[in-house]
C-alpha positions as a LaTeX table, in Angstrom:
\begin{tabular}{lrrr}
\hline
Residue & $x$ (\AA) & $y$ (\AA) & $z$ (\AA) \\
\hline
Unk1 & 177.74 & 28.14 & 149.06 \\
Unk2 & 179.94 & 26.96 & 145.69 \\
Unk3 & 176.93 & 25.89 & 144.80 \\
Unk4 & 174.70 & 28.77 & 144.99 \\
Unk5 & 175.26 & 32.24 & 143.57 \\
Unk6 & 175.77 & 33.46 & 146.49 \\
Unk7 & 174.30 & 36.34 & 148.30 \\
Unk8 & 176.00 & 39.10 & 145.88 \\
Unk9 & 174.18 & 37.13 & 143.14 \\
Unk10 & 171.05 & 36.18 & 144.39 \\
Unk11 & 170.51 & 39.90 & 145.52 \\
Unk12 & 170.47 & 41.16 & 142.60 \\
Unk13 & 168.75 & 38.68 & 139.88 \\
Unk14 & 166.32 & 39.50 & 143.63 \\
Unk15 & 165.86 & 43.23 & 142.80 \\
Unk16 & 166.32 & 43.18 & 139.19 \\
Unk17 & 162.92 & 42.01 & 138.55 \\
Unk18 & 161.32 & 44.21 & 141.06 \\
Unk19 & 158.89 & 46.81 & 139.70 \\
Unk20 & 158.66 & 50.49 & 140.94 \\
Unk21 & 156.95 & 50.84 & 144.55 \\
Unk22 & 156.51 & 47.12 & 144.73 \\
Unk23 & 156.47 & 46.29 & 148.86 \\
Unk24 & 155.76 & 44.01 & 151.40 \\
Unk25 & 155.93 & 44.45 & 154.80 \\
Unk26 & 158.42 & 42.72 & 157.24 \\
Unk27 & 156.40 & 39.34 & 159.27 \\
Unk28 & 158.15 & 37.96 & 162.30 \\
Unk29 & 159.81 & 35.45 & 160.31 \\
Unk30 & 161.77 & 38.12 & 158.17 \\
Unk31 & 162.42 & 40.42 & 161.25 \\
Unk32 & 163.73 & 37.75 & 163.09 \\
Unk33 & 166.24 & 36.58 & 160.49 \\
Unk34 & 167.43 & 40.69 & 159.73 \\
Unk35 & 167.48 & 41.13 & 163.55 \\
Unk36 & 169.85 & 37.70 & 163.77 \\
Unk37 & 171.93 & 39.08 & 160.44 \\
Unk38 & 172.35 & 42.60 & 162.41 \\
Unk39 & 173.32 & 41.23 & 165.66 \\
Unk40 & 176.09 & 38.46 & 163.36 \\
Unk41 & 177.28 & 42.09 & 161.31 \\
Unk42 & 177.68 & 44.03 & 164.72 \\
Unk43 & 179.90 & 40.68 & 166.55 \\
Unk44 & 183.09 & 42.00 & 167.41 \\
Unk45 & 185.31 & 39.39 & 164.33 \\
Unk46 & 183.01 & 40.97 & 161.56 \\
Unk47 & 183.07 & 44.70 & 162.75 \\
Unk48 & 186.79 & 44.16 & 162.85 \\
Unk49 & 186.84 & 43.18 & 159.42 \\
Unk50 & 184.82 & 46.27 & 158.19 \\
Unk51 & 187.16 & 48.36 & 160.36 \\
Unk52 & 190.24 & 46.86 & 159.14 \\
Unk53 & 189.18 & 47.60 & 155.60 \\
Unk54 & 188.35 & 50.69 & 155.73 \\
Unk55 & 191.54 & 51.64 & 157.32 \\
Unk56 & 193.56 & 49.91 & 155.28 \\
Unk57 & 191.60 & 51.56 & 152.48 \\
Unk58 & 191.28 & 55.12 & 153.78 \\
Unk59 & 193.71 & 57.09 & 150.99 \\
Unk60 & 191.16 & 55.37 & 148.91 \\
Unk61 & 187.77 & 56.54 & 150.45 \\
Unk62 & 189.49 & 60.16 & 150.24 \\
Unk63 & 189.20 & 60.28 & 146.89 \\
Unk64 & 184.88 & 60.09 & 147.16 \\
Unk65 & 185.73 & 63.71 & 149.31 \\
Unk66 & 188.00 & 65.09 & 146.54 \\
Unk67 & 185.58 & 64.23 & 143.66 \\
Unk68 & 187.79 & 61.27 & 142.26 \\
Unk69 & 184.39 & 59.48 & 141.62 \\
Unk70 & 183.05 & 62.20 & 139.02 \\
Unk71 & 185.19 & 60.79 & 136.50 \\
Unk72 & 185.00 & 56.81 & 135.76 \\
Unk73 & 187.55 & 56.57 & 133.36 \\
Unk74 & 190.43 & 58.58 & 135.57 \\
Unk75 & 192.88 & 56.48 & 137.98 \\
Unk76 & 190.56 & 57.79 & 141.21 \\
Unk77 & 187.82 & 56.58 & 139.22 \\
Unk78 & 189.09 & 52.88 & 138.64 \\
Unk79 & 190.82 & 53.24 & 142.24 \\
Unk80 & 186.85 & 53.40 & 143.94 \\
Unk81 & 185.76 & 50.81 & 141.50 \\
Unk82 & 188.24 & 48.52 & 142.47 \\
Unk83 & 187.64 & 49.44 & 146.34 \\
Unk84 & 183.99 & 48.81 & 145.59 \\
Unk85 & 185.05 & 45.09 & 144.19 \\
Unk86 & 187.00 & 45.08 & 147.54 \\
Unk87 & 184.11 & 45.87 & 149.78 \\
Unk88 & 181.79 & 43.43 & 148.17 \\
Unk89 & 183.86 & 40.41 & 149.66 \\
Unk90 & 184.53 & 41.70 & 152.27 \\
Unk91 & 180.64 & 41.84 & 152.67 \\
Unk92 & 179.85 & 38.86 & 151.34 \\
Unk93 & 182.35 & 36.96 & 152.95 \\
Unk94 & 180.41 & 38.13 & 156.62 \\
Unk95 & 176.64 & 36.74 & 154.75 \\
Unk96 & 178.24 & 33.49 & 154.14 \\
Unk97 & 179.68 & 32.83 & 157.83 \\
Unk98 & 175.88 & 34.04 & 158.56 \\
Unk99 & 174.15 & 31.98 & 156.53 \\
Unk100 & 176.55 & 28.74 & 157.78 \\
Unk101 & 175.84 & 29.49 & 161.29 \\
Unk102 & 172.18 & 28.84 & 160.94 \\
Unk103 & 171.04 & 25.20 & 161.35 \\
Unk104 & 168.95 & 25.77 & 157.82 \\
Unk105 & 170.08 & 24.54 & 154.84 \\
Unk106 & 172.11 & 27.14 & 152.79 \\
Unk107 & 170.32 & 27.49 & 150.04 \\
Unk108 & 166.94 & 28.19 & 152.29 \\
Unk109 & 168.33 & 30.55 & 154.74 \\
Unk110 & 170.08 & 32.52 & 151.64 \\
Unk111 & 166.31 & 32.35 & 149.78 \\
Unk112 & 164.95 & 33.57 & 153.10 \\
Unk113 & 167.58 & 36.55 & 153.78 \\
Unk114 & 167.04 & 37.71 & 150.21 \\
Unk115 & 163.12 & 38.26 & 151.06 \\
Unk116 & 163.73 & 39.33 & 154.29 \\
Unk117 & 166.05 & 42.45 & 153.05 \\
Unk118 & 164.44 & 43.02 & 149.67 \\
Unk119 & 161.00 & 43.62 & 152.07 \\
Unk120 & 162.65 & 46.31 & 154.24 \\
Unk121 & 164.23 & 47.62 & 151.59 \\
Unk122 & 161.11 & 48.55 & 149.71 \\
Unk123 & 159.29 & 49.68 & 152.79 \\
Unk124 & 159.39 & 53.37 & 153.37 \\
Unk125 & 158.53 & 52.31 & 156.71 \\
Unk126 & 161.51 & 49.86 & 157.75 \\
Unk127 & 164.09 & 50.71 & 155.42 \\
Unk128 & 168.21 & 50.65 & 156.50 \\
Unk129 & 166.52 & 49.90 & 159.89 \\
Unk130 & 169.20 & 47.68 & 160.85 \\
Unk131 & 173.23 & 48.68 & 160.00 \\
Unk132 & 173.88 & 45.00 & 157.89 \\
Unk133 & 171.06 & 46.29 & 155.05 \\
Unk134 & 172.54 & 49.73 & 154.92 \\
Unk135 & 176.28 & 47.32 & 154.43 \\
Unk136 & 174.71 & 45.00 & 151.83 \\
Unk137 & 173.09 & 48.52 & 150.31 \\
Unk138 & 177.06 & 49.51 & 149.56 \\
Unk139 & 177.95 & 46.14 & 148.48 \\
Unk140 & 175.30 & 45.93 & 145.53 \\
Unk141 & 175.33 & 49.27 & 144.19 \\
Unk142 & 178.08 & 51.30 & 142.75 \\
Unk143 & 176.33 & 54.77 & 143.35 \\
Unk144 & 174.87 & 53.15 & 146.94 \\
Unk145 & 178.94 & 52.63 & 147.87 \\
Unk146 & 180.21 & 55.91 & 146.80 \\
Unk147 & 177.25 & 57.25 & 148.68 \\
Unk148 & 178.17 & 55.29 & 152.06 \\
Unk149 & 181.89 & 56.00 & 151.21 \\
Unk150 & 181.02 & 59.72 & 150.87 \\
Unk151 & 179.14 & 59.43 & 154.36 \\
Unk152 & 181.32 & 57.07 & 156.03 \\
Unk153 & 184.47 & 59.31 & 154.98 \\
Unk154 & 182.57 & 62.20 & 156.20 \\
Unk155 & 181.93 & 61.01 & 159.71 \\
Unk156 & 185.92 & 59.74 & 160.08 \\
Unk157 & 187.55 & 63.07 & 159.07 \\
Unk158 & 185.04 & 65.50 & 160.38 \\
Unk159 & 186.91 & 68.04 & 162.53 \\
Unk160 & 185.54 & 71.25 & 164.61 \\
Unk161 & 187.33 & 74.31 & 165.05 \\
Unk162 & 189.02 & 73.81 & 168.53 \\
Unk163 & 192.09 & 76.65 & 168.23 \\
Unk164 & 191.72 & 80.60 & 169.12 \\
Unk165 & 192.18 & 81.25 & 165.09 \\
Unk166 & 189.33 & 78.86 & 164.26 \\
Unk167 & 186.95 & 80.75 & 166.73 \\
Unk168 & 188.38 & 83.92 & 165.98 \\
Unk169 & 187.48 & 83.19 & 162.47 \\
Unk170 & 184.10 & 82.42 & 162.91 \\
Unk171 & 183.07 & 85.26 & 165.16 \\
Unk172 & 184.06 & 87.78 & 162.07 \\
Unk173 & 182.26 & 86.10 & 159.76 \\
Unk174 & 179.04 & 86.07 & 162.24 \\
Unk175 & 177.65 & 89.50 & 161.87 \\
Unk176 & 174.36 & 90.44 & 164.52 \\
Unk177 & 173.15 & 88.72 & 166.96 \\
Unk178 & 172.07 & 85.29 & 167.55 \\
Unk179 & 175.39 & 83.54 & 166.73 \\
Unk180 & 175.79 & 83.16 & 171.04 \\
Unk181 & 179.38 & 85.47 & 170.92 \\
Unk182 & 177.78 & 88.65 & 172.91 \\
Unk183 & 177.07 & 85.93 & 175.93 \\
Unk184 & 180.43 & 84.73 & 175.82 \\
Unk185 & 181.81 & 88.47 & 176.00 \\
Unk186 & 179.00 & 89.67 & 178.78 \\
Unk187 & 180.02 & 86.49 & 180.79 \\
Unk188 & 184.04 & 86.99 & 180.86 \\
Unk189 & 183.68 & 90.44 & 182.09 \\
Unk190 & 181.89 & 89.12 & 185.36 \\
Unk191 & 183.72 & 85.99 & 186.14 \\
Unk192 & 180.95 & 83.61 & 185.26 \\
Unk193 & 181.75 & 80.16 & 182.95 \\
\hline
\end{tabular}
C-alpha cells in the first residue's frame, strides 16, 4: 500500500468532499465487501490487537471519564490525542492485512472499501451496522474517538452495587412505591425467594 494513501487517507479526501445528506444505498457488491471487512475485524489476531491496546492503554481512556478531553492544550488533552494517533494504526494496520488478503488489486479493493463504508455511513438506514465501520468511525475522527473512548470506557468499568451498603443506600434514597423494595420485605417474612 506504499503506494497508495492508504485507507486513513483515502477516507478522508472520501468524506471531505461529501455534501450534507448526500447517500447511497448499500448494493450487494458493497455489502459483501463490509460483511467480509467485519468478519476480517472480528478474527480472533485482529480482536486481539484492539484488546491488547486498549489494555495497554486503559490509564489513558480514563482520562475521557474524568474530563481530560475538555481541555486540548492540558497533558490529558495531548495524552488522548496521542492515544488517538495510536489507535489509528492500530486500525489501519487491520484494513491493510484486509485489503492484502483479497485477490483484487490494492488499489481497487481500497477504492471499493472506501464506497462501500462512505454508503453506510450516510445511510440512516445501515449506518455502524457492522462493528469495523463503528472502528474506522474512531480512527478518522477526533470527536468520533473520544466518543467511542467515552463509550468503550464506560462499558469496561461499569460496576453495580452488589454489597448490603450499596443496596442499603439505594432503598433510602427510593421514597414510595414502585422501586420493587416492599416485595422484597413481604417475601422474607414468608420464606419465599
Amino acid at each position: 500500500m506504499s503506494e497508495d494513501k492508504g485507507l486513513q487517507g483515502a477516507l478522508n479526501s472520501f468524506f471531505g468532499g461529501l455534501e450534507e445528506g448526500e447517500h447511497s444505498p448499500l448494493d450487494y457488491a458493497d455489502d459483501a465487501l463490509l460483511r467480509d471487512m467485519d468478519e476480517f475485524f472480528s478474527q480472533g489476531k485482529n480482536t486481539e490487537r484492539i484488546r491488547r491496546f486498549i489494555e495497554d492503554n486503559d490509564e489513558t481512556f480514563a482520562l475521557v471519564a474524568t474530563g481530560g478531553a475538555d481541555d486540548t492544550d492540558s497533558r490529558s488533552g495531548l495524552q488522548l490525542y496521542q492515544l488517538f494517533q495510536q489507535y489509528a494504526e492500530v486500525i489501519e494496520e487491520i484494513a491493510e492485512d484486509f485489503v492484502a488478503s483479497r485477490e483484487e488489486k490494492a488499489a481497487d479493493v481500497l477504492s471499493s472499501l472506501v464506497a462501500a463504508i462512505q454508503k453506510e455511513w450516510n445511510s440512516s438506514e445501515n449506518a455502524y451496522r457492522m462493528l469495523c465501520t463503528s472502528y474506522i468511525a474512531a480512527s478518522l475522527d477526533y470527536k468520533s474517538f473520544l466518543e467511542f473512548a467515552e463509550d468503550l470506557y464506560g462499558n469496561t468499568h461499569y460496576s453495580m452495587a452488589h454489597d448490603n451498603e450499596d443496596m442499603e443506600s439505594a432503598e433510602s434514597s427510593c421514597s414510595g412505591s414502585g422501586c420493587g423494595f416492599e416485595d422484597v420485605d413481604k417475601d422474607e417474612g414468608n420464606g419465599a425467594t
